[in-house]
N, CA, C and O of each residue as an XYZ file, in Angstrom:
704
protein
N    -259.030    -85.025     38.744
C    -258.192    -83.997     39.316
C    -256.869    -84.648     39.677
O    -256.939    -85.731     40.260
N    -255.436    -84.039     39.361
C    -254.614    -84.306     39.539
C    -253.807    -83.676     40.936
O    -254.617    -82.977     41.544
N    -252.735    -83.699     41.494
C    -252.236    -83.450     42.152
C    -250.719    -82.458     41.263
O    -250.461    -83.062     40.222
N    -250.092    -81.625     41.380
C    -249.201    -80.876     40.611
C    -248.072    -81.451     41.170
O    -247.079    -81.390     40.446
N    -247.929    -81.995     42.254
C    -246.674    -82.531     43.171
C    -246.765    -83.347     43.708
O    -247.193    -83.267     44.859
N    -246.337    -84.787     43.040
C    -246.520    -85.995     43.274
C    -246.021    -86.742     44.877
O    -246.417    -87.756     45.453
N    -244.976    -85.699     45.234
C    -244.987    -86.035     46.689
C    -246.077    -85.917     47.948
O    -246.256    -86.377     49.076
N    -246.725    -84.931     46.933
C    -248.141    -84.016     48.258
C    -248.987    -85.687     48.112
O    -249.118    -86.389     47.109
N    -249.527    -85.965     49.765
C    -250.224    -87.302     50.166
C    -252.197    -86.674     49.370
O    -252.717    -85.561     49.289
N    -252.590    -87.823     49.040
C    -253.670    -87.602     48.268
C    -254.398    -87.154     49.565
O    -254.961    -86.061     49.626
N    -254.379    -87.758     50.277
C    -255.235    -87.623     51.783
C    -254.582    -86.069     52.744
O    -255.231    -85.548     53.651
N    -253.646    -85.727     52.423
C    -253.541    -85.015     52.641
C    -254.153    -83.372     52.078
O    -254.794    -82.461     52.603
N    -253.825    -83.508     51.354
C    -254.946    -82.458     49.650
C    -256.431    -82.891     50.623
O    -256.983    -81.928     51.155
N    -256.974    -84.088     50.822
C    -258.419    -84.217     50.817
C    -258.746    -83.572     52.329
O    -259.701    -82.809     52.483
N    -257.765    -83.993     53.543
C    -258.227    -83.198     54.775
C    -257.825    -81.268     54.581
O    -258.330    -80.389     55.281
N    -256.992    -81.085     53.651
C    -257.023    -79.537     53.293
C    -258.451    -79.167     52.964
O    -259.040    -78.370     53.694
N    -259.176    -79.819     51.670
C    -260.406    -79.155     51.421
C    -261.613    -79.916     52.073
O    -262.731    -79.954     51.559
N    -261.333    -80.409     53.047
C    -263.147    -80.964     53.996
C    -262.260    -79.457     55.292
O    -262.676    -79.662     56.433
N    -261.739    -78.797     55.269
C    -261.526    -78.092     55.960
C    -262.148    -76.845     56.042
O    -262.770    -76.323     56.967
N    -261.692    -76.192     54.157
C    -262.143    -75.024     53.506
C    -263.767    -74.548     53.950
O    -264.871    -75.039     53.713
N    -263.337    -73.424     54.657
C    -264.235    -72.850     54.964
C    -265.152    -71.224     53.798
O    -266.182    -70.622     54.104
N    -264.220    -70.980     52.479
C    -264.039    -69.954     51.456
C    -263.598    -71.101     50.720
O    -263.085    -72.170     51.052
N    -263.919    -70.617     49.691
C    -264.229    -70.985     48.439
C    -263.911    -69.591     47.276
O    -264.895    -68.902     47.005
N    -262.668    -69.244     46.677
C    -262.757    -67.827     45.840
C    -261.739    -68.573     44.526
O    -260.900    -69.461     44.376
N    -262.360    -67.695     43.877
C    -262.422    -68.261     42.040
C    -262.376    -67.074     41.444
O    -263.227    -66.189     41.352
N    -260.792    -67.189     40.871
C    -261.046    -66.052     39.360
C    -262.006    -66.512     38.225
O    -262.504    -67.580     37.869
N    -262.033    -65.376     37.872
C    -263.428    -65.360     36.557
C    -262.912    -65.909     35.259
O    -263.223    -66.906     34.608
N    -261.891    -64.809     35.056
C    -261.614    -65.150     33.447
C    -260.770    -66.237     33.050
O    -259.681    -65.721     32.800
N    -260.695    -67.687     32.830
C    -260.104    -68.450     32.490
C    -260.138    -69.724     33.638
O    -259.307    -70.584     33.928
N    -261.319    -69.459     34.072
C    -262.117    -70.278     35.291
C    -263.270    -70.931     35.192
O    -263.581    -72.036     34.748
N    -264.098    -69.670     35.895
C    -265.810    -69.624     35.432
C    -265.815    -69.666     33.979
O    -266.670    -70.349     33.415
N    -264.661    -68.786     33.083
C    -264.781    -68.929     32.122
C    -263.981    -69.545     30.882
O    -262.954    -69.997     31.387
N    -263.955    -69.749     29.700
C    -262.858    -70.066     28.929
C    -261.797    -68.930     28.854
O    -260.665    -69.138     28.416
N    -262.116    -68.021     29.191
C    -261.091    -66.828     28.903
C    -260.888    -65.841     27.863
O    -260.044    -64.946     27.912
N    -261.713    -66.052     26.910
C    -261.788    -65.662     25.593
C    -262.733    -64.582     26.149
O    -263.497    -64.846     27.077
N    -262.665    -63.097     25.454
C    -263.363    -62.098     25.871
C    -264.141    -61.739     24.225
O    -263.418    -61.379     23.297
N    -265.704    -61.895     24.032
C    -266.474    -61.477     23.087
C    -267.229    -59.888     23.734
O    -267.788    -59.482     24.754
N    -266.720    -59.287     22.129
C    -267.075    -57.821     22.147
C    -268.345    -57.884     21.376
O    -268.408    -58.753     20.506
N    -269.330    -57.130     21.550
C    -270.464    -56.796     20.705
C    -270.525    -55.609     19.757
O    -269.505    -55.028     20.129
N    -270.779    -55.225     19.262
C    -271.398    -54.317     18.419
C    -271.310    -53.004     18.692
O    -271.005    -52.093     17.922
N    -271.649    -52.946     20.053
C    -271.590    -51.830     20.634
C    -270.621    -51.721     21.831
O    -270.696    -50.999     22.825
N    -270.007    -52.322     21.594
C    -268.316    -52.488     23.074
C    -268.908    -53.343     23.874
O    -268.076    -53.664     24.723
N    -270.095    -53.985     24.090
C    -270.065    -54.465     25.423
C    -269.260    -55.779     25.649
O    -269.481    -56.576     24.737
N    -268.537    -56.167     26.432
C    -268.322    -57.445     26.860
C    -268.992    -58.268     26.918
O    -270.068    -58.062     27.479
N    -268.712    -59.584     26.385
C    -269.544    -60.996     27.082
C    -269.080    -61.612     27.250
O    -268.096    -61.685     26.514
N    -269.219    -62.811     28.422
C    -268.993    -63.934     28.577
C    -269.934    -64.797     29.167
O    -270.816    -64.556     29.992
N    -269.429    -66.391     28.315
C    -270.162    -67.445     29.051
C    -269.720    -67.777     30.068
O    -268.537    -67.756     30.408
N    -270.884    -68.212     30.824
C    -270.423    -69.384     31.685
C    -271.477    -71.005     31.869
O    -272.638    -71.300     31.586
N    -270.417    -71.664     32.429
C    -271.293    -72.764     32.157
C    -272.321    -72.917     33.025
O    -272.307    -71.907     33.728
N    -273.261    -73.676     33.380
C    -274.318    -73.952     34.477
C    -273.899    -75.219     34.879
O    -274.333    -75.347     36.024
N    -273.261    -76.276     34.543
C    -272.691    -76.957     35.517
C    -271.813    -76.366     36.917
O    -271.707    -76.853     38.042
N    -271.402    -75.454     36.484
C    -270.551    -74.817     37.172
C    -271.205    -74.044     38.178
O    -270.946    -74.371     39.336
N    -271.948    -73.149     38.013
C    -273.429    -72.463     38.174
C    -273.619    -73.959     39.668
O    -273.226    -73.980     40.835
N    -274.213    -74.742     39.018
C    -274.518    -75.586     40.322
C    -273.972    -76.135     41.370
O    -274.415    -76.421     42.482
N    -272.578    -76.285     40.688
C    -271.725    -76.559     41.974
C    -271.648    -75.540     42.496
O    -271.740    -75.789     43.699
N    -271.480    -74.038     42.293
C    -271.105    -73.085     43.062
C    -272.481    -72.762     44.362
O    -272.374    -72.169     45.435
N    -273.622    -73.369     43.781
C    -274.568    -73.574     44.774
C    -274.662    -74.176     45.759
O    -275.026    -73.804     46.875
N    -274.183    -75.597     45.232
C    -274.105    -76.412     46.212
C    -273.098    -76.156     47.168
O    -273.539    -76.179     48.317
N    -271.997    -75.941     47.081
C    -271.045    -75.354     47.576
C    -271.351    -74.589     48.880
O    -271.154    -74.980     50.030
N    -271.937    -73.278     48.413
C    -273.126    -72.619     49.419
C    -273.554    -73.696     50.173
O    -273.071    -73.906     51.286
N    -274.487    -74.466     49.643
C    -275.488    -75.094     50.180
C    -274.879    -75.652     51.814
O    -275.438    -75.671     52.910
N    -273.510    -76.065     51.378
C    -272.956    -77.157     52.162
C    -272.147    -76.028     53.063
O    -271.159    -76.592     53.533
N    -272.189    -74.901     53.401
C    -272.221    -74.048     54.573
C    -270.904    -73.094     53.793
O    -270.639    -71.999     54.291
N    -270.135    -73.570     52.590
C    -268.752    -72.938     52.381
C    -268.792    -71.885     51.764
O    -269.456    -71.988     50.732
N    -268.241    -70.604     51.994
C    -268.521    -68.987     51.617
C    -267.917    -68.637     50.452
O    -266.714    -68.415     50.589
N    -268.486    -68.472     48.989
C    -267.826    -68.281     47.614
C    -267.748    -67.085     47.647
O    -268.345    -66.242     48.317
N    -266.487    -66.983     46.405
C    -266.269    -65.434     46.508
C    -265.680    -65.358     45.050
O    -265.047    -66.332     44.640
N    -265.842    -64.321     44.294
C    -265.219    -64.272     43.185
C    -263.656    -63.096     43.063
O    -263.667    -61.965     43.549
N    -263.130    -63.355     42.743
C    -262.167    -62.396     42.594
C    -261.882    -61.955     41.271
O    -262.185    -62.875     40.510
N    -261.368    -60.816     40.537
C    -261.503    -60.863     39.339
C    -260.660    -59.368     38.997
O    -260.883    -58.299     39.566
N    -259.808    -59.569     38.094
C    -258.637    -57.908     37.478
C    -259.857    -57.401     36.871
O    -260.199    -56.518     37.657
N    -260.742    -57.442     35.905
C    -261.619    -57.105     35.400
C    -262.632    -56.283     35.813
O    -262.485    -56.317     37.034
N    -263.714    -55.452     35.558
C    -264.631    -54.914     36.123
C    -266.230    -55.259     35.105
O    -266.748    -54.496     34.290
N    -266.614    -56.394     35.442
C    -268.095    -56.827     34.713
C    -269.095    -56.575     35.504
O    -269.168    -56.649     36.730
N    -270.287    -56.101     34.280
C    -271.578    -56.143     34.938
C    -272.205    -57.599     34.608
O    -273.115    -57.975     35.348
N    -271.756    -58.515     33.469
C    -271.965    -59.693     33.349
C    -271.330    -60.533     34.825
O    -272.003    -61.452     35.292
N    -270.349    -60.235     35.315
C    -269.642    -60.833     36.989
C    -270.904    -60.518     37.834
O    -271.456    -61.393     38.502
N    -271.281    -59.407     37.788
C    -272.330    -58.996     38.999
C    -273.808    -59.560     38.403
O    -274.731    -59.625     39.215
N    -273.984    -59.851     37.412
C    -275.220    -60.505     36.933
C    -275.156    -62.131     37.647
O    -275.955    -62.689     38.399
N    -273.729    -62.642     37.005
C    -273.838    -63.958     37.378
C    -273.751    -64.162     38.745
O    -273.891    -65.286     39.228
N    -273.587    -63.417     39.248
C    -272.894    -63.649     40.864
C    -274.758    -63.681     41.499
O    -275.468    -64.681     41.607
N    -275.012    -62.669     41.722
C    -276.565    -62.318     41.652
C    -277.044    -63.430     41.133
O    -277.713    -63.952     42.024
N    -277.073    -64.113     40.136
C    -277.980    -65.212     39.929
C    -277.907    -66.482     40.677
O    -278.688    -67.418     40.500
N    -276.776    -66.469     41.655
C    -276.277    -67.740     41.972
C    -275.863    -67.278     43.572
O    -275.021    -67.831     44.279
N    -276.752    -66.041     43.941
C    -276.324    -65.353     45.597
C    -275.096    -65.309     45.699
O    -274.734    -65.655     46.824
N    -274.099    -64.975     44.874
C    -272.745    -65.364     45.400
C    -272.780    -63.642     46.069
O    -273.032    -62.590     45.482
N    -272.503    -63.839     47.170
C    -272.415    -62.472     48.014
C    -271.185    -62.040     48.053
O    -271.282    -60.841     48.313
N    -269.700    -62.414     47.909
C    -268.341    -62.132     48.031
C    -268.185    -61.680     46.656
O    -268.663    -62.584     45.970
N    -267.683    -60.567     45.753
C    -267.647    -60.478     44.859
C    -266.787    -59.027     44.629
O    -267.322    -57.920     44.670
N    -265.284    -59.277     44.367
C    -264.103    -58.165     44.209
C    -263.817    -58.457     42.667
O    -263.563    -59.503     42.069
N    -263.965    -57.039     42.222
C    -263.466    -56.977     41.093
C    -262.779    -55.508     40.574
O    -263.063    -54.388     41.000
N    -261.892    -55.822     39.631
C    -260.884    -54.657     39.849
C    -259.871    -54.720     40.570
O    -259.565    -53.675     41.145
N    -258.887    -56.115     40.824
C    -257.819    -56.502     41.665
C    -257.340    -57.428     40.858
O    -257.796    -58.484     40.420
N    -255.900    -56.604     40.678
C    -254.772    -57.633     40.443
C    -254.050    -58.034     41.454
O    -253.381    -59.049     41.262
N    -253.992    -57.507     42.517
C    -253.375    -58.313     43.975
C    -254.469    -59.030     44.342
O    -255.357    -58.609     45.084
N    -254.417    -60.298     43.751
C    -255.675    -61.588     44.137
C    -255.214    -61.861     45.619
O    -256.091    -61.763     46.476
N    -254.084    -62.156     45.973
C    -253.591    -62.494     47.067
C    -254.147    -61.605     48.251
O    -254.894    -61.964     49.160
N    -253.646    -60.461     48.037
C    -254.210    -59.598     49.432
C    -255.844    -59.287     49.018
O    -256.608    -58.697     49.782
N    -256.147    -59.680     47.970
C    -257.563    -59.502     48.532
C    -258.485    -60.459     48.680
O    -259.663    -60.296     48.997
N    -257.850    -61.603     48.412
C    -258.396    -62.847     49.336
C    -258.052    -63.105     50.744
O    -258.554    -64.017     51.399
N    -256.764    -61.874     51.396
C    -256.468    -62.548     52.970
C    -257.298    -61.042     53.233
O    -257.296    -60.862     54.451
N    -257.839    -60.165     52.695
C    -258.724    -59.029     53.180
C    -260.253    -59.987     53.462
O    -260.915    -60.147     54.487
N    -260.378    -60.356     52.461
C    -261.685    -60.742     53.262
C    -262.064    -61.868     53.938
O    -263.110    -62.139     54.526
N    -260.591    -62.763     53.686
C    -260.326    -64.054     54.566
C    -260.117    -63.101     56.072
O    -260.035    -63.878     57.024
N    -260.071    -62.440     56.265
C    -259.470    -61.099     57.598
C    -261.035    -60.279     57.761
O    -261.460    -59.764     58.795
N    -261.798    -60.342     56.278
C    -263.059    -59.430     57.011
C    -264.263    -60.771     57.361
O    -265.377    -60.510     57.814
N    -263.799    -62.205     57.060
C    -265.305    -62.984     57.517
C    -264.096    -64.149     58.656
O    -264.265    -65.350     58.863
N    -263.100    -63.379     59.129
C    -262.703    -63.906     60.330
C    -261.931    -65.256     60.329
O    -261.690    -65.960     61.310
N    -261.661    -65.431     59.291
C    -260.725    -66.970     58.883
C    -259.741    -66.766     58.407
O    -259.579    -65.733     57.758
N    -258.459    -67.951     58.617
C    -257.320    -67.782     58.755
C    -257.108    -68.315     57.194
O    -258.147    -68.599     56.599
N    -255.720    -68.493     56.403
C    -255.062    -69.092     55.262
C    -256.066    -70.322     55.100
O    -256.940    -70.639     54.292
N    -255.425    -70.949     56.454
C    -255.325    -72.770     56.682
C    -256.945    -73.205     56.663
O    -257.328    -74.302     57.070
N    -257.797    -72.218     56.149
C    -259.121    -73.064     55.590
C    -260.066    -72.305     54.710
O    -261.286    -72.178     54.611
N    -258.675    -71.718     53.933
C    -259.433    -71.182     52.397
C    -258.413    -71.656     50.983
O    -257.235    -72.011     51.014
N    -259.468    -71.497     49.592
C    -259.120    -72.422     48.677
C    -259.356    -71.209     47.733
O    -260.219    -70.337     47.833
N    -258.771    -71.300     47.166
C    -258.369    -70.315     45.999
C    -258.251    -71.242     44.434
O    -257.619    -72.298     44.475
N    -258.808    -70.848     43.242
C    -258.611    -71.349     41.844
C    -258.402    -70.237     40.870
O    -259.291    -69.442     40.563
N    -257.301    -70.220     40.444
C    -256.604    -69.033     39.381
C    -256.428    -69.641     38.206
O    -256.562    -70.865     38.201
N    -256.153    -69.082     37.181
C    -255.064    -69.311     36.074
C    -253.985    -68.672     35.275
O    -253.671    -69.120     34.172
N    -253.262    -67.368     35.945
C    -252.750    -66.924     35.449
C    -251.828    -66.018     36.574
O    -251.748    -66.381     37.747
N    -251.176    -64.851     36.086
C    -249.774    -64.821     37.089
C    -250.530    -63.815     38.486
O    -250.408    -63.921     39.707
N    -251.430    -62.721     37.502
C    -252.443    -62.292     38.929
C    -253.000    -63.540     40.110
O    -252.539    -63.506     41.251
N    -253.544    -64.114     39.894
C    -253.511    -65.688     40.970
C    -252.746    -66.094     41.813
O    -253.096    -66.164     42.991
N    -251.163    -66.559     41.271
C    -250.122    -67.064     41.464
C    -250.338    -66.798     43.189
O    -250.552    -67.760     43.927
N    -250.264    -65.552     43.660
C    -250.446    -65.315     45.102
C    -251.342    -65.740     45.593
O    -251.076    -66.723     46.284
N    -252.405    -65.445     45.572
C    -253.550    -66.116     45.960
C    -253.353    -67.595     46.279
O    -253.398    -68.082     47.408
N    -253.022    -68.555     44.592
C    -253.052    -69.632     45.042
C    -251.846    -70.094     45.950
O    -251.779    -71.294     46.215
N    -250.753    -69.113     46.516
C    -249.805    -70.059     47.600
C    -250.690    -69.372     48.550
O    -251.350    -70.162     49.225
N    -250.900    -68.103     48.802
C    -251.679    -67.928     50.046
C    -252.669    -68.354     50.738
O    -252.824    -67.885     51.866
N    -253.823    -69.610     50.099
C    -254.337    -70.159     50.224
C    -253.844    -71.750     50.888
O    -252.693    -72.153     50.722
N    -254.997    -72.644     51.727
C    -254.307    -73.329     51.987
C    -253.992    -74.730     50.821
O    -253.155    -75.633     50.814
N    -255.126    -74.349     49.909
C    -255.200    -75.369     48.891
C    -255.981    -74.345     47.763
O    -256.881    -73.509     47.685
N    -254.962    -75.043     46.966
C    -254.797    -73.872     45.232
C    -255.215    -74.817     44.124
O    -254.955    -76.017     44.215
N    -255.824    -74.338     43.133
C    -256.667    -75.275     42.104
C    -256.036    -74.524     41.015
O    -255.817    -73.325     41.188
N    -255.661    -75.204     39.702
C    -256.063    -74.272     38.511
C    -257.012    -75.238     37.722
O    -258.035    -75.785     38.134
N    -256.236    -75.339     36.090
C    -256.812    -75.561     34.845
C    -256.213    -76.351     33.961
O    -255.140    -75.778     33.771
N    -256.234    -77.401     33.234
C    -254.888    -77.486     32.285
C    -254.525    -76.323     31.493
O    -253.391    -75.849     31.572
N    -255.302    -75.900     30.833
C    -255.313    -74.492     29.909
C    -255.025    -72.828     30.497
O    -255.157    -71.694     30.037
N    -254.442    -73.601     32.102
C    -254.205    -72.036     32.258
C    -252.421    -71.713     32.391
O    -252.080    -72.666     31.691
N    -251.751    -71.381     32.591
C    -250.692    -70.537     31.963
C    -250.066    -71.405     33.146
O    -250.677    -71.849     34.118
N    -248.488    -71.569     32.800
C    -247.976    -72.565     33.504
C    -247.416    -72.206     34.838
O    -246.959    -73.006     35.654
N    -247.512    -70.753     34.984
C    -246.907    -70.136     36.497
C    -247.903    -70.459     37.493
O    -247.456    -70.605     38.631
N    -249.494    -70.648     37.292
C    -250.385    -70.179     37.914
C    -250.696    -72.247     38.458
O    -250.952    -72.690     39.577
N    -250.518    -73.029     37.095
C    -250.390    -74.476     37.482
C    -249.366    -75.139     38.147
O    -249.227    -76.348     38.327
N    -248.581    -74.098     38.531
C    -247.129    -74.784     39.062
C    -247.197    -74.314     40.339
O    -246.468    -74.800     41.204
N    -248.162    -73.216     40.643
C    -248.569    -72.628     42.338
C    -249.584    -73.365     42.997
O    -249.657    -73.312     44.225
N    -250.611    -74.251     42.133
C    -251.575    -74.724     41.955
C    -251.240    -76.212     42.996
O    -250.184    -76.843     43.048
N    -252.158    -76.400     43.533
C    -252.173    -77.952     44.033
C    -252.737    -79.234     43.560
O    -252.315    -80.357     43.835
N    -253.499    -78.999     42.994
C    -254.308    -79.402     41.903
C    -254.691    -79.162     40.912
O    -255.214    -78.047     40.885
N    -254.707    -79.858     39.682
C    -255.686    -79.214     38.384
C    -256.084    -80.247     37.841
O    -255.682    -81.367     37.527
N    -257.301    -79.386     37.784
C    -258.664    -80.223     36.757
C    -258.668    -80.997     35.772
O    -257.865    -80.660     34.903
N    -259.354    -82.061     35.522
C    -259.134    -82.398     34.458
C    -259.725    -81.660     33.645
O    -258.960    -81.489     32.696
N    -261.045    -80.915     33.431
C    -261.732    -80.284     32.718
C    -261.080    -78.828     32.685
O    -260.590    -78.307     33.687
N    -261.127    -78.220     31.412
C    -260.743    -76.924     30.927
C    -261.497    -75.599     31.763
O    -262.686    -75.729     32.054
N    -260.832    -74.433     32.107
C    -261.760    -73.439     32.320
C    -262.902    -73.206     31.301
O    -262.715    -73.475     30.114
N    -264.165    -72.676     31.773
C    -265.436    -72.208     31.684
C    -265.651    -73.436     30.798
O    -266.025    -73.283     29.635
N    -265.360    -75.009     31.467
C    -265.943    -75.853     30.572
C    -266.365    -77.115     31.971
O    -266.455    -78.324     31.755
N    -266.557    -76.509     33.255
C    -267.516    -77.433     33.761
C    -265.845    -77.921     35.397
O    -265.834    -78.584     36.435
N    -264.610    -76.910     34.473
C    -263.801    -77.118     36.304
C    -264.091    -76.901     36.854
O    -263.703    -77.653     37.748
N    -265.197    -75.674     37.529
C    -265.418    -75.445     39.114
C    -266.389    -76.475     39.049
O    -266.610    -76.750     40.229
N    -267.091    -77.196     38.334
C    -268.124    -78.207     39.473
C    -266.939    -78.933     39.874
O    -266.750    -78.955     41.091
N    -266.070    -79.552     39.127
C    -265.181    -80.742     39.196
C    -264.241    -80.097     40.759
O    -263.992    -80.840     41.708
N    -263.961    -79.057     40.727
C    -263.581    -78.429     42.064
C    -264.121    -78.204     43.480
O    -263.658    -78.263     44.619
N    -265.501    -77.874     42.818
C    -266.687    -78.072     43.967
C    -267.389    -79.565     44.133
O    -268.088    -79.884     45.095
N    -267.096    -80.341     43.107
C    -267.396    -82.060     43.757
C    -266.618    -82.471     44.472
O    -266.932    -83.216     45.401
N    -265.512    -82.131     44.254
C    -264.390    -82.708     45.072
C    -263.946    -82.044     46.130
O    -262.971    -82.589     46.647
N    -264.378    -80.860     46.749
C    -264.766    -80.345     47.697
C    -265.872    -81.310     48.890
O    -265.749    -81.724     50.043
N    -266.672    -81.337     48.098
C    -267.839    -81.472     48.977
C    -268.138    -83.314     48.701
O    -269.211    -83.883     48.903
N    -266.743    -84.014     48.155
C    -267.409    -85.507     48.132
C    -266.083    -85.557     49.692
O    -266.163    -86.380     50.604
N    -265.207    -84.674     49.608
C    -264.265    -84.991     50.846
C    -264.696    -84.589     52.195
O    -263.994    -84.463     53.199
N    -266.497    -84.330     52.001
C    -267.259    -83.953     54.016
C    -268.154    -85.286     53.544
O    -269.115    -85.522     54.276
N    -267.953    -86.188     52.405
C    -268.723    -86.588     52.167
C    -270.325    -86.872     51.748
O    -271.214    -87.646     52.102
N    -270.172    -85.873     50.866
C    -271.856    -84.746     50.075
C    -271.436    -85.375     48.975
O    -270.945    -84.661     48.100
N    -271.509    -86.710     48.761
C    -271.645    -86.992     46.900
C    -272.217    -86.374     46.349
O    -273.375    -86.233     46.741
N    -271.770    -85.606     45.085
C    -272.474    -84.848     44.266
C    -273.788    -85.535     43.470
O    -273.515    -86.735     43.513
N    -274.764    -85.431     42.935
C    -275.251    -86.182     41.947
C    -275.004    -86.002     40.624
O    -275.508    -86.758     39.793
């Protein structure tokens, strides 16, 4: 994981996320590669990875509240979310921003200890409104330039563990 602004102190980035109390992640070009497969019969699909899948558990595990945000409206989002308890789950919002300080406002926490990961210009808010912003290399350059960090790994190819290790190696929870 890189830093987007070589002036920002590494230690500084690291006491931002041993802070993060939320944890919210766009879907498409995140969880996932971004690429949208149609079937046969219209339905949507997408992968996602299970590395990813586990960090978002652990994540949980380690007391921090995930949430998905998403412009889209999936029943594949509500499948995966459901498989992995993710209980925070907005979809159908292109104001990522206000609807990450809505429910940063409905589970009682301020900016200064939530983390937001976008890739694209819906994000962009989110990730300054947040106190620490993640993207992708592969995600669109407005959304990496709001971003505080980005991954070395590509969306829906294993960044949110790499987001959620490095989360949870800075309370000191080495991942395995």
């Amino acid at each position: 994981m890189r830093p987007v602004d070589d002036s920002v102190s590494a230690l500084a980035v690291r006491a931002k996320a041993r802070r993060l109390k939320l944890m919210a992640f766009d879907v498409d070009g995140i969880l996932t590669d971004g690429r949208l497969y149609y079937g046969a019969d219209g339905e949507a699909l997408k992968a996602f990875h299970t590395l990813d899948g586990h960090g978002l558990k652990m994540l949980a595990g380690a007391g921090i509240a995930v949430a998905l945000i998403t412009g889209r409206r999936s029943e594949m989002v509500l499948r995966r979310a459901g498989e992995l308890n993710i209980q925070h789950v907005i979809q159908g919002r292109e104001d990522k921003g206000a609807a990450l300080g809505a429910l940063a406002a409905e589970l009682g926490l301020q900016a200064d200890v939530c983390g937001y990961a976008g890739d694209d210009l819906p994000d962009v808010d989110a990730l300054q409104w947040a106190a620490l912003g993640f993207s992708v290399p592969n995600a669109h350059r407005c959304a990496r330039e709001a971003a505080d960090l980005i991954t070395e790994s590509r969306g829906g190819e294993g960044a949110v563990r790499e987001i959620c290790d490095f989360i949870l190696d800075t309370r000191g929870a080495r991942p395995l």
